[in-house]
N, C-alpha and C positions, 0 to 999 in steps of 0.2 A: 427671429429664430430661423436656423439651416432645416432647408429642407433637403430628402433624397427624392428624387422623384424617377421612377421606371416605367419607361414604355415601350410595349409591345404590339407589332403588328399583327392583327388578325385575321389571317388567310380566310381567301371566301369559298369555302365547300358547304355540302349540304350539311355537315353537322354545325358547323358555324352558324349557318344562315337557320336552322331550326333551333338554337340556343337564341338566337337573338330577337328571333320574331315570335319564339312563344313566352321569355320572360323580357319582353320589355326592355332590352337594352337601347340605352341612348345612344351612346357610343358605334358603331358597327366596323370602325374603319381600327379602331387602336385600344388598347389596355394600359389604365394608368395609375399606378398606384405612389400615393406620396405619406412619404416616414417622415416624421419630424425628429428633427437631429441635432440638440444644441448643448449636446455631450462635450464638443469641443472647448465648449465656453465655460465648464465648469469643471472640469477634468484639469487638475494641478497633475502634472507632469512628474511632482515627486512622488512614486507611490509603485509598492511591489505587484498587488495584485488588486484587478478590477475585475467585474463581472458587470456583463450586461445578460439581465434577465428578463423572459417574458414568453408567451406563448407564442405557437407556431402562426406564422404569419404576422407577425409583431414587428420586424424588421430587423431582428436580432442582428443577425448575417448581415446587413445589409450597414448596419453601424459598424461594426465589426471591421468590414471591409476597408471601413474609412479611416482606420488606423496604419493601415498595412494593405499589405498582401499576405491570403491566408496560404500555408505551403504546406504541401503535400510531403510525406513520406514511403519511398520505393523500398521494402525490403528484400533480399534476397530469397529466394525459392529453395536456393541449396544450402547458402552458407548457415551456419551456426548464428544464433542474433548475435551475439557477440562480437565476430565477425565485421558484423555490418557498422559499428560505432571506431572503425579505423581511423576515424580521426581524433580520437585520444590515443595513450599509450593502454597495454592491458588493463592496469592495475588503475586506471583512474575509471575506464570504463564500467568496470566492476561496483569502484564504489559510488556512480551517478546510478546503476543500476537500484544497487540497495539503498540509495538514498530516497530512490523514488516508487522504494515498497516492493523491487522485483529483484530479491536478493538470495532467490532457490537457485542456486549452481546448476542442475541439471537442466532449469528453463535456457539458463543463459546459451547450451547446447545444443539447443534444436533450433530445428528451423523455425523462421516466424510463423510462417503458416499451419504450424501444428499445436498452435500456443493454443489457450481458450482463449475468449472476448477478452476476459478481465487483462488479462499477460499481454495480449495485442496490444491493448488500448496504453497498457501503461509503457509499453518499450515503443510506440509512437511518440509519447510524453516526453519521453527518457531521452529519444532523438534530435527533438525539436530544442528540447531544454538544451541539450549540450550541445549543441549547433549555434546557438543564437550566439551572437557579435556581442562586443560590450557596447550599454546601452541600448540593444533590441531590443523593442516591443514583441512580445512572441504572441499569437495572438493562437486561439483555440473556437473552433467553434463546435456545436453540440457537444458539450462537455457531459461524461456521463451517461450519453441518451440512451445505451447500446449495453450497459452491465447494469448488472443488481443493486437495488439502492444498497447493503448495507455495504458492497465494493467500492460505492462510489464514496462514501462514507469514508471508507481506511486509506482509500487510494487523495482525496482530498485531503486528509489530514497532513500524511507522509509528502507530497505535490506544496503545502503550504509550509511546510517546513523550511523546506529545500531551497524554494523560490523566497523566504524573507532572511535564511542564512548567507546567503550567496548575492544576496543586494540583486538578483534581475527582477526582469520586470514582464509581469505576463495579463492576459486580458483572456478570459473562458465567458463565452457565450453557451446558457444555458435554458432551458426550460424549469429544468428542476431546482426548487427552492431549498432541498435540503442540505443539500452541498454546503452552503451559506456559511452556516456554525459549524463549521468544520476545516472551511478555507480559510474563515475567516481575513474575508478581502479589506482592499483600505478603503473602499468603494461601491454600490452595489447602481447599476441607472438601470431602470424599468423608461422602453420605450412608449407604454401607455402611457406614462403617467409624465415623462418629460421629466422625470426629477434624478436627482444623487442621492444619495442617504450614504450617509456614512456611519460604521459601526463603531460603537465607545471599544477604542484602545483596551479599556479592562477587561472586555468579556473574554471568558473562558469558553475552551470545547466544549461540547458535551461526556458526560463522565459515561464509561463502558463498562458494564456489567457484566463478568464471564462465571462459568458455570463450571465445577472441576468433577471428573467423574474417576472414580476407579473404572477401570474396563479390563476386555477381556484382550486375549493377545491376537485375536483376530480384527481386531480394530487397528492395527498397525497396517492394517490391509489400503487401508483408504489414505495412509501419508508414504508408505516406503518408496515410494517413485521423487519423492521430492527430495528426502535425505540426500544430500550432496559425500558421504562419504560410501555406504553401503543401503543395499533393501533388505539385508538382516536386522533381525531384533533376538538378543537372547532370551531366552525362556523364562530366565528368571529374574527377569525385570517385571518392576512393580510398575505397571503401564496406567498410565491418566490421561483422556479424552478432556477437552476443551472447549464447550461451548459459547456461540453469543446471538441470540437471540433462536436457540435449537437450531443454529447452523453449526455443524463440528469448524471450529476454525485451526485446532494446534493438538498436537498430541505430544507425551513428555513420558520416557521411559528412566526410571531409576536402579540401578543393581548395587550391591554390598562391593564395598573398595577393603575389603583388606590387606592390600600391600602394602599398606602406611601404618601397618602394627597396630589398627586397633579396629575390632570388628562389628565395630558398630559404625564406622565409617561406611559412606555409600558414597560415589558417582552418578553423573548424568548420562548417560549411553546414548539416548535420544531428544532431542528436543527439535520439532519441525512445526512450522507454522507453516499455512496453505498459502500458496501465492496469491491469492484473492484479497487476502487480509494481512497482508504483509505491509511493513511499514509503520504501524500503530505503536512499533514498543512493547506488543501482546509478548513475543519471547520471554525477554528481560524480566515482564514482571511476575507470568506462569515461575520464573527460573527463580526470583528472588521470594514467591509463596513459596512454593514447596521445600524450598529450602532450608526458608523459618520453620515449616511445619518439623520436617525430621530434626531439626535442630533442638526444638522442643523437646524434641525426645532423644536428647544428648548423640542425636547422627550428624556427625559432621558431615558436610556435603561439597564437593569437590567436582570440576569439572576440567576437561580439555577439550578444547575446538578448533577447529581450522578455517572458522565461517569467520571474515572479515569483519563482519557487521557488528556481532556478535560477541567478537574479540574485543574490539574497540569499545562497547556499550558499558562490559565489565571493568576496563581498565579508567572509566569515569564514573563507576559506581563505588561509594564508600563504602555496600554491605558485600564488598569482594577484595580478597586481596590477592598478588602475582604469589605463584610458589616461583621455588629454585628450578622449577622448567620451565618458567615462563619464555616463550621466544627461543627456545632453545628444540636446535634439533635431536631427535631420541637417540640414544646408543644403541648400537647394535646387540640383537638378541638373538639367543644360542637354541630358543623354545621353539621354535618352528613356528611362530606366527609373524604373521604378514606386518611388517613395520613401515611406516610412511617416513620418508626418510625425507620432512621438510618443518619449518618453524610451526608450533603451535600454541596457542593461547592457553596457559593453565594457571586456575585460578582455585580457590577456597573461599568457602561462605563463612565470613565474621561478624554478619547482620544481626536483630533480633531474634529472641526466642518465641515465638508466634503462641498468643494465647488461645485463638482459635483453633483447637484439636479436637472439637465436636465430634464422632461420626467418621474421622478423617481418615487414621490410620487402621478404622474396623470397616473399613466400607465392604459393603459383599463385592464377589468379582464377578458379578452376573452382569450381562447388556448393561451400559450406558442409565438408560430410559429407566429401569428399575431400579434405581439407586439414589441414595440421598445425597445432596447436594450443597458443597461448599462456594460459596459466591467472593469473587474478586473485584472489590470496586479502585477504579484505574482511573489514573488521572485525576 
């Protein structure tokens, strides 16, 4: 069996010399600690994601290390993060962003250093991923340690996607267990234990439970920064809150589309997922309930977006189809409103009719918190 073995010399001052002479140290000249390491010998070289797991002082890092060299990422102070991924073209940039669950446009704009934890840690990820050579081992250490578990959660899931779509090959040293069922690695070595385990092929994620609220229009207060077209909301959107596990994760505004001749038709105006939870597919399936729901009630539901991710998800979805704008830039308009004069995704919901209408479309418009609750189970 390999071993790691680390020593250090230890300088003789009085704090030294009072450490060693009141508990007993053998040692006085050096510090030597040895990892047992025979990860190498079991470790099949074909395989997209491993984890080495175990508690702090367990050697994590220190197996880690034996794979590679672990690299650091310098971001810019000024530039836009965007910016700092020059070595793609724009548009590929973009979509390694929201592959890897950080797909808010206005994150993409600010400097790094203005992001939160979660947004840091994952445009680290994002850099490291798209950097690495073909065939590089990308290796990660304390994965997670530093956001909220249920980010590490969303951010794991969208990270394992990525990484077994794309055939690389990446190694996350972690303490945290949870991550596990969610990475779902090919691999998992616990330095305590000197063993591998490897996980049954068939297992599934864990399934997510989201929570739909009618709300008030002051709740649009806590996502309009992230909307990538405007931090307006019209009035007369029927506005719904998102939760998963009483954290708000998405909010989804719907208004009446009568310009298609028929007035019971509606639109999507808003749909914004929090950067923290981004990545899960939470959008798409918020987009595809509500959908069903007014559908139920003979509303056709129709949307247009300019969000890449977003665009893409529907034009692989059966309960959506392209209209005659799809990819098409808009005609000039004589009404005095502001037209974006660039390709956007417009689509129609042709899905089920959702028999689930409990409650749904009488909810009161009171807080969040007071109101009865429609559950989405995903996945």
């Amino acid at each position: 069996m390999n071993k790691i073995i680390h020593k250090s010399s230890i300088n003789d001052d009085a704090y030294t010399r009072y450490v060693i002479e009141n508990y007993d140290i053998q040692n006085s000249k050096e510090t030597i600690t040895t990892i047992e390491n025979n990860i190498h010998n079991i470790v099949n070289s074909d395989f997209n994601i491993g984890v080495v797991y175990g508690g702090s002082g367990s050697g994590k890092t220190s197996i880690l290390k034996s794979f590679g060299t672990i690299k650091n990422v310098h971001f810019s102070d000024t530039d836009s993060l965007i910016s700092n991924f020059d070595f793609l073209q724009p548009a590929e940039a973009t979509r390694l962003l929201s592959a890897i669950g950080l797909s808010s446009v206005p994150t993409w704009l600010r400097p790094y250093h203005t992001l939160s934890n979660g947004e840091q840690y994952r445009a680290r990820l994002a850099y490291l991923i798209g950097k690495a050579q073909d065939n590089e081992t990308i290796l990660i250490d304390e994965y997670t340690s530093v956001v909220d578990r249920d980010v590490a959660k969303s951010m794991s899931y969208a990270i394992g996607k990525y990484i077994k779509r794309h055939n690389k090959k990446i190694i996350f040293a972690s303490c945290h267990y949870d991550i596990i069922e969610w990475l779902l690695p090919d691999w998992v070595y616990s330095p305590a234990k000197g063993r591998l385990e490897k996980l049954d092929p068939r297992q599934c994620r864990p399934k997510i439970k989201l929570q739909i609220f009618r709300c008030r229009y002051e709740t649009w207060n806590l996502f309009k920064q992230h909307h990538y077209l405007s931090s307006d909301l019209n009035t007369s959107c029927q506005s719904y809150l998102i939760t998963w596990n009483d954290k708000a994760v998405a909010f989804a505004g719907i208004l009446p589309f009568p310009g298609v001749g028929d007035p019971k038709t509606r639109r999507v105006s808003r749909l914004v997922v929090l950067p923290d939870f981004q990545g899960l597919g939470i959008g798409k399936k918020i987009l595809n309930y509500l959908s069903s729901i007014y559908w139920k009630e003979d509303h056709q539901m129709f949307i247009r977006t300019m969000q890449p991710a977003l665009g893409i998800a529907l034009s692989k979805d059966d309960e959506w189809i392209a209209t005659a704008g799809n990819l098409r830039k808009p005609s000039n308009d004589t009404s005095g409103r502001k037209i974006i004069m660039r390709e956007s995704y417009s689509y129609k919901y042709i899905g089920h009719k959702s028999e689930d209408v409990s409650d749904f479309i009488m909810f009161n418009a009171d807080a969040y918190k007071d109101v009865a609750q429609n559950q989405i189970s995903m996945f």
